[in-house]
C-alpha positions in Angstrom: -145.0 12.3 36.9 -143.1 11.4 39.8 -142.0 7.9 40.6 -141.1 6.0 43.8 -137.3 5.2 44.6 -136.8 1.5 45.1 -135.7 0.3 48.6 -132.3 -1.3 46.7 -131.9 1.9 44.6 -132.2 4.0 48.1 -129.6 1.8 49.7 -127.6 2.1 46.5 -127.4 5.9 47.0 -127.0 5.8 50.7 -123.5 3.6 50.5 -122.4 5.8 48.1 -123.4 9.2 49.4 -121.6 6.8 53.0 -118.7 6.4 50.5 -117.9 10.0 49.8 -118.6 11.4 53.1 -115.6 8.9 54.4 -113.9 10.0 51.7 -113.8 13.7 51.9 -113.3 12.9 55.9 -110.7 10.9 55.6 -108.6 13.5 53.0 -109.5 16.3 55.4 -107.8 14.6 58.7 -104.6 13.3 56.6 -103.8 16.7 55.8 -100.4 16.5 57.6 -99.8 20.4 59.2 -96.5 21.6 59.5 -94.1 22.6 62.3 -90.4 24.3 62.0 -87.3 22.9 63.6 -86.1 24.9 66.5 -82.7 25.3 66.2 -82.7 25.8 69.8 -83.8 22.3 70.7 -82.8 20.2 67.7 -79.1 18.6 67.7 -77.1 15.3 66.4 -74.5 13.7 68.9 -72.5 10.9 67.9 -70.2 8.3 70.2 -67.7 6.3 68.6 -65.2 3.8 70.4 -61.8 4.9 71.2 -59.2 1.8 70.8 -61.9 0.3 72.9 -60.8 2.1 75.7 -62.9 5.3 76.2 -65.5 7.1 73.8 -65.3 9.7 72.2 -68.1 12.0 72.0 -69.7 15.1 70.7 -72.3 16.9 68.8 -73.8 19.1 65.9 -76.0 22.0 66.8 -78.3 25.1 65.6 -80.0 22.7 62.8 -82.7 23.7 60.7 -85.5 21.9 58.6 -88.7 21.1 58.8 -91.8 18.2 60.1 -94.5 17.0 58.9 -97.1 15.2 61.2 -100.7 13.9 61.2 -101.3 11.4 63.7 -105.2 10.8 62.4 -103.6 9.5 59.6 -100.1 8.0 60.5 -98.7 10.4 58.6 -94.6 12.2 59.2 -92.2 13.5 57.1 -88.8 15.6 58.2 -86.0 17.0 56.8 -83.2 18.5 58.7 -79.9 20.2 57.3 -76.9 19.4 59.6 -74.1 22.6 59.8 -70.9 21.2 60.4 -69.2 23.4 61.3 -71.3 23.5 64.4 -69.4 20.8 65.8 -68.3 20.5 69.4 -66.6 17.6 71.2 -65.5 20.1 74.4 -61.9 19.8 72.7 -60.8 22.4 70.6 -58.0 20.5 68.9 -59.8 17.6 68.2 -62.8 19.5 66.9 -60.1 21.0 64.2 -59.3 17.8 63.4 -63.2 16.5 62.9 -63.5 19.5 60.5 -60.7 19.0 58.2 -60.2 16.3 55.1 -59.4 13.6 57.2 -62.6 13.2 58.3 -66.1 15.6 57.5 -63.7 18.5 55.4 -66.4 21.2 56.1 -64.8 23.5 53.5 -66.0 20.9 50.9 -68.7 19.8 52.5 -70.7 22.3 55.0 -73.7 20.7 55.6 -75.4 17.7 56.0 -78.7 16.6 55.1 -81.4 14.4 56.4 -84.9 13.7 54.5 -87.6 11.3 56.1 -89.1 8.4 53.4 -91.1 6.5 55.6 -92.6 6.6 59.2 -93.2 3.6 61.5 -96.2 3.9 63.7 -98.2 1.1 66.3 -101.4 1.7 68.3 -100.2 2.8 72.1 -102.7 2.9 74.8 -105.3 3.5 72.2 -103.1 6.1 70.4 -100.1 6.2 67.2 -96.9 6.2 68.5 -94.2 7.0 66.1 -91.7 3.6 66.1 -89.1 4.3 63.2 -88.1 6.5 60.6 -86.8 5.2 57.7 -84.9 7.9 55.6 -81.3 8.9 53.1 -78.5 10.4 55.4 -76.1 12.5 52.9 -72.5 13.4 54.5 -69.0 14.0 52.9 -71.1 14.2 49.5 -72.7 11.2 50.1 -76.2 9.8 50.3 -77.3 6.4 52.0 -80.0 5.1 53.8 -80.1 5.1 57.5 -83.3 4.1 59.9 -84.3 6.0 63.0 -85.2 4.1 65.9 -87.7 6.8 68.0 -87.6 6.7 71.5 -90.0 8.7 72.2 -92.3 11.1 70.4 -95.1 13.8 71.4 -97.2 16.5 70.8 -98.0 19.2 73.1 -99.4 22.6 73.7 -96.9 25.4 74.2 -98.3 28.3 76.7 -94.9 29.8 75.6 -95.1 29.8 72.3 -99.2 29.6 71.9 -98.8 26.9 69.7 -98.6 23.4 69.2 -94.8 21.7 69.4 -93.9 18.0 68.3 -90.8 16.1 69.4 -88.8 13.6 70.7 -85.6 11.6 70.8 -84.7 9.0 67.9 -81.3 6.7 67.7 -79.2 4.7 65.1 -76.2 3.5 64.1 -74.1 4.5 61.3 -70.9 2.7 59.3 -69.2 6.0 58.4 -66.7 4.2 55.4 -70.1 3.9 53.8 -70.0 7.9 53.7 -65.9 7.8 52.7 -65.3 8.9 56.4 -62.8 6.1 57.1 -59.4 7.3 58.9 -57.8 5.3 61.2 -60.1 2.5 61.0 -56.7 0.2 59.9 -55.8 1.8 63.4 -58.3 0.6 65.8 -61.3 3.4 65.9 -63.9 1.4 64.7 -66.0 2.2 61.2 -69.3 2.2 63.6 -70.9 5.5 65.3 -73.7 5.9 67.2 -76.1 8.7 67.0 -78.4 10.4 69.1 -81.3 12.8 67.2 -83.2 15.7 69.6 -85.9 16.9 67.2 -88.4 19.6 68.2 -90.6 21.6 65.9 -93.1 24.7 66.5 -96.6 24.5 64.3 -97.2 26.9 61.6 
């Protein structure tokens, strides 16, 4: 014998079948898809104050890693590994000298390592825009936290590449004694560096 649903026990059913219908939407668009760093296009420069009379720049390069993005879901994650011994200032001497136990000793320490914790986002124009990454910096063997400020971010299609590619430009600044990088500081060269991130990543 069949019986009649009541109009509360209908709606009862509805929200919930409404419930996992959100539900199973919502896991499906936070499903972050994954892009690799190209080298090519990915690089850390630094500028630190010269007896606050010039600055002193230059750069590491051919990085690797890996990003994480969904913007449906606010979503990013990134790691990058740093090869030191990439370093270039445009001065051969003083690039030997960047490289050796005064300051980064590559031989002990080759790489460096960056790995996202949290990403900042705020509506722009009716669309996320990535504000900050928060994340742990380890150099010279060792690890603190350090927070991104983006200045831009995007996604695009690539009619080179026939795929999607994320990127964009983030900056901070870094005390390096906290990382046991501090020679010459009694001197006058300041504990303080700025750096500049380039990140771009191909989809998978």
């Amino acid at each position: 014998m069949y019986r009649f649903l009541s109009l509360s026990t209908i709606r009862f059913y509805h929200k919930a079948l409404t419930g996992l219908l959100l539900s199973a939407w919502m896991v499906g668009s936070s499903h972050a898809a994954t892009y690799h760093i190209d080298p090519t296009h990915t690089n850390v420069r630094f500028a630190i104050d010269h007896f606050k009379t010039s600055t002193n720049t230059g750069g590491f390069y051919n990085l690797t890693g890996q990003l994480e993005y969904d913007p449906v879901a606010n979503i990013g994650n990134v790691s990058l590994i740093i090869p030191l011994n990439s370093l270039m200032t445009g001065d051969k001497a003083f690039d030997i000298a960047l490289k050796s136990a005064d300051f980064f000793d590559i031989e002990k320490f080759p790489l460096a390592r960056f790995e996202s914790t949290k990403w900042h986002f705020q509506r722009d124009k009716n669309r996320p825009a990535v504000t900050k990454v928060d994340g742990m910096l380890t150099l010279h063997g060792q690890t603190n936290p350090v927070t991104l400020t983006a200045t831009k971010f995007n996604c695009y299609f690539s009619y080179i590449l026939k795929k999607s590619v994320c990127g964009g430009d983030f900056t901070t600044t870094i005390d390096r004694t906290k990382w046991g990088i501090s020679k010459y500081t009694l001197l006058g060269i300041t504990e303080k560096v700025d750096l500049t991130i380039q990140i771009e990543a191909a989809k998978q």
